[in-house]
N, C-alpha and C positions, 0 to 999 in steps of 0.2 A: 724093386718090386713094381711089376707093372699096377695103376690105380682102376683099371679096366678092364676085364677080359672077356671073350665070347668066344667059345668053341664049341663049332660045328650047333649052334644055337637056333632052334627051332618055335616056332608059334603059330598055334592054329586056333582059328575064331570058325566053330563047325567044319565047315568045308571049306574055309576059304585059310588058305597057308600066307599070315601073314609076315612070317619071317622065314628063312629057305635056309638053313648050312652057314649061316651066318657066324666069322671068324674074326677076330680084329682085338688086337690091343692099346692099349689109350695111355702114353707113360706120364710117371708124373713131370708136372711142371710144363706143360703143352695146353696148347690154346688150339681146342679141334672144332671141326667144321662137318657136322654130321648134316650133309646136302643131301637132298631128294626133292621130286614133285611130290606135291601132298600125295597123302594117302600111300607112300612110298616104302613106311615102315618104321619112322621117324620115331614117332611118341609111344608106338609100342617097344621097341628099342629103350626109352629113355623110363616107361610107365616100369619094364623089365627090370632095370639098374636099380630103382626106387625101393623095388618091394612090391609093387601095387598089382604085380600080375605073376604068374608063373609059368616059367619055358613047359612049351610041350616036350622038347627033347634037344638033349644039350646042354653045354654048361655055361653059367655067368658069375663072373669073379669079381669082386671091390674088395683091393687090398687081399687076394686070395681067399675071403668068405662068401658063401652067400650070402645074396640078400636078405636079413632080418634085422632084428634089433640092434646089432653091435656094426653093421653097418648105416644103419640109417644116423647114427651118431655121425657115421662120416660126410656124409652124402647133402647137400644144399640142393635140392630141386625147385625150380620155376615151370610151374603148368603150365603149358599152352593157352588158358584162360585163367583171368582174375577168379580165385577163389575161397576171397576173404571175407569173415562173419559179418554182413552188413552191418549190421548193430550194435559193433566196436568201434572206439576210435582208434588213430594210429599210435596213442599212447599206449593205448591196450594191448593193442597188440603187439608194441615195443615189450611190453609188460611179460605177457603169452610166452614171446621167444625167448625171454631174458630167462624165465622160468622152466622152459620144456631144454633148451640147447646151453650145453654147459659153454658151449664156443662163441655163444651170442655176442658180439661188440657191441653196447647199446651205445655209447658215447659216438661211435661211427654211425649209427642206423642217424640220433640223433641229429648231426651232425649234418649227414644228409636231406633230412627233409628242412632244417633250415634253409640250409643251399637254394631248396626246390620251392620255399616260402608255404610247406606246406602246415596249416596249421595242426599239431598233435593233437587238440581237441575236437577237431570236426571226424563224425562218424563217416565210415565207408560207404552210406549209402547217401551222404550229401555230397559224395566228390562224382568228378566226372572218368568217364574211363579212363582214360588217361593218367590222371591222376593216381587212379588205386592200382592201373601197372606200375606204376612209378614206388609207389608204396611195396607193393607187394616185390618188387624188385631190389630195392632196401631190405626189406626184411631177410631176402635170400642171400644177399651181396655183404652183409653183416656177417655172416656166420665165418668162423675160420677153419673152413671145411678141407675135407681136402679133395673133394669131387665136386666139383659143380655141375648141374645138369641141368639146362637152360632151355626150354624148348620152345621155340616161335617167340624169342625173348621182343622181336622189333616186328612181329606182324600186326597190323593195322593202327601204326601208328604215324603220329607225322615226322617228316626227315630231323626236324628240331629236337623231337624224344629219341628218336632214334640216335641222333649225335650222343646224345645225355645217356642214354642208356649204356650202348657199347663203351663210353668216356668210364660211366661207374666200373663197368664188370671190370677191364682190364685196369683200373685205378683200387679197388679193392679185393680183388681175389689176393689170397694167398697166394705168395709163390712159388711157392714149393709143393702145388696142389696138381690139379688136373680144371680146364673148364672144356663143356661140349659145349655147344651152341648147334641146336636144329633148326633148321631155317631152309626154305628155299631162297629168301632174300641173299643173292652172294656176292652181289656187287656192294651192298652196302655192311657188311663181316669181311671182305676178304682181307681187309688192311691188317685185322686184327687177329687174323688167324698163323699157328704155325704148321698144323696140317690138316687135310681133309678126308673125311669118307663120302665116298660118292653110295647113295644107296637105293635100288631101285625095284617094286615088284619084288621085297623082301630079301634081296641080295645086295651084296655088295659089287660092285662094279669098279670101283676102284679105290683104294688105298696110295696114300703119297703127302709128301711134304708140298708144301705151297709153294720153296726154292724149285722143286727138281719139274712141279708142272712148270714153271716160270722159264727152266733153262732148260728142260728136253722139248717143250712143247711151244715154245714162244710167244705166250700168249698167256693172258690173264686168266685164274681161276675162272671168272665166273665165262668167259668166252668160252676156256677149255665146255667147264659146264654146260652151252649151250650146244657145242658140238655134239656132246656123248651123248645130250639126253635130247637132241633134235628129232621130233616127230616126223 
């Protein structure tokens, strides 16, 4: 059973069509790479998967349900931005997930922010950005979901976090799951990817394995990327 699905999947914000016929399936146990320039159609895509919006026309499948409550059990999403209760610490919020996701690994989240010296007592609003992506990326990375839906997981951060980030996701997901990663960043994802969607202006543009651009097209992901979406 595909973990993803989108047919002929449409979204409109008034007048402006932010997603177009949009088709594509996500199978389990794949590491995908949902590429676009910003504003491309990225996190309404990913905001759609979650629950947190609904198609204007068309269908989107997790696991063959809609988006609701017996999916969102599945589903591990990371926001585009930090958006954790400042006024918890990270015990608390190990606390939060351990109580709301029956999947929660807390001994892993734990685990982790030892790794990152982070201390469980200090609240989210004494840490630095960085910091509370790092947290907030444990807490998503803990769960044993079986969709992971990651959006702008390494945008403004330094290459250091960035190493440590992509090191977690592909060190803790389940494997037998699915993860997206949205990102324009694709030179620094593409190691860890095993396929991509190219998405642009609400379509899709391209669909494909990271092998077959590598050996029909000779050339690196993020080159090909440069080609397709060259102004």
């Amino acid at each position: 059973m595909a973990t993803w699905e989108c047919k002929s999947l449409c979204k409109r914000y008034g007048n402006v069509q932010a997603l177009d016929n949009v088709s594509f399936v996500v199978e389990p146990g794949r590491v995908v790479g949902l590429l676009g320039p910003n504003g491309s159609g990225k996190t309404t895509l990913i905001k759609l998967a979650n629950g947190l919006l609904t198609p204007t026309g068309g269908e989107l499948l997790i696991n063959g349900q809609k988006p609701g409550k017996a999916t969102r059990a599945q589903v591990s999403y990371l926001p585009d931005r930090p958006c954790l209760p400042e006024w918890m610490s990270a015990e608390k919020l190990l606390n939060m997930f351990a109580d709301f996701y029956a999947d929660f690994q807390r001994d892993k989240a734990q685990e982790m922010l030892e790794k990152l010296g982070i201390d469980p007592k200090q609240k989210i609003k004494q840490m630095s950005k960085g910091t509370r992506e790092k947290v907030q990326l444990i807490l998503v990375m803990s769960r044993k979901a079986e969709l992971y839906l990651l959006d702008e997981p390494i945008g403004g951060v330094d290459p250091a976090t960035r190493d440590y980030i992509l090191e977690t996701i592909i060190r803790n997901y389940n494997p037998s799951a699915s993860v997206v990663i949205s990102t324009h960043l694709i030179a620094d994802v593409e190691q860890v990817l095993d396929d991509v969607i190219f998405i642009n202006h609400g379509q899709i543009v391209l669909r494909s394995s990271v092998d077959d651009i590598r050996e029909q097209q000779g050339k690196s992901v993020d080159a090909y990327f440069r080609e397709v979406f060259r102004c």
